[in-house]
N, C-alpha and C positions, 0 to 999 in steps of 0.2 A: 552938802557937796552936790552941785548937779551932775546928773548922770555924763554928761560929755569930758568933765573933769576924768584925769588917767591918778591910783594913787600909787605911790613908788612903796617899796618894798624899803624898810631900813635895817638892815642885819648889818652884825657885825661877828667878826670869829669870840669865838666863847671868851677867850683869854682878855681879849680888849674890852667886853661887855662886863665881864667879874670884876676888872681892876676901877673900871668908870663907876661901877655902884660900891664898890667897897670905898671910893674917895667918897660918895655920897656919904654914904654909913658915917663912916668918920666925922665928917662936917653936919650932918643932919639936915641939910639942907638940897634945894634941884641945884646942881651945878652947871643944868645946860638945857637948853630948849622953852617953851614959851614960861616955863616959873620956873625960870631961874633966878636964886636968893630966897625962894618961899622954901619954909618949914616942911619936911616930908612929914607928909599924914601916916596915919598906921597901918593906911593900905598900899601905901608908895612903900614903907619900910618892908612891909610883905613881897613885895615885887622884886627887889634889890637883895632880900634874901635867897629867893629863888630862882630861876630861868625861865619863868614864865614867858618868856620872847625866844625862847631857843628854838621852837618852830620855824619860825619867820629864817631868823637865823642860819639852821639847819638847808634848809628848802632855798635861800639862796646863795647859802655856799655849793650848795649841790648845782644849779644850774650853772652857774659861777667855771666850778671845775669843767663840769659836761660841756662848757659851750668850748674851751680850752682845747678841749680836747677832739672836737669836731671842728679846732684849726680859724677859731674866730681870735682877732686878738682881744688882748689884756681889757683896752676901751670899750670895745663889741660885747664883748662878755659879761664887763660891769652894767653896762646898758642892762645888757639881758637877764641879768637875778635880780634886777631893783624891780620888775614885772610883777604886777600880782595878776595871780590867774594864768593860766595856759593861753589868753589871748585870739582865742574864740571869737569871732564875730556871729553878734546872731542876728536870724533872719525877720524882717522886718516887714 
């Protein structure tokens, strides 16, 4: 990825994340994104058992609300948790 590329943030609220890997589980298979219909390996089935993404998660439900609440709308705000990093420019 070159450095000028921005990458977004993909969180979702916990409840939609646990139901999306439990369909996985079930089917045993990706149900979405670049291997979709490929066989989960036994480190994807490690993944979907735990929250290892609840960080991500976390951190942009949290801007998410914060921007909310300092009066940005619903659009403005989803803009603003899909940011990774605090958005810092540095000096050059």
């Amino acid at each position: 990825m070159a450095d000028s590329e921005k990458r977004e943030r993909r969180w979702l609220t916990p409840n939609k994340r646990a139901k999306g890997y439990a369909e996985e589980r079930k089917a045993k298979v990706h149900m979405r994104g670049d291997k979709e219909g490929e066989e989960l390996t036994d480190y994807d089935k490690g993944l979907r058992s735990g929250y290892l993404l609840c960080q991500s998660d976390h951190a942009g439900a949290f801007k998410y609300k914060d921007a909310l609440d300092r009066g940005l709308s619903k659009a403005e705000a989803r803009k603003l948790s899909k940011q990774i990093g605090k958005g810092k420019k540095k000096n050059g």
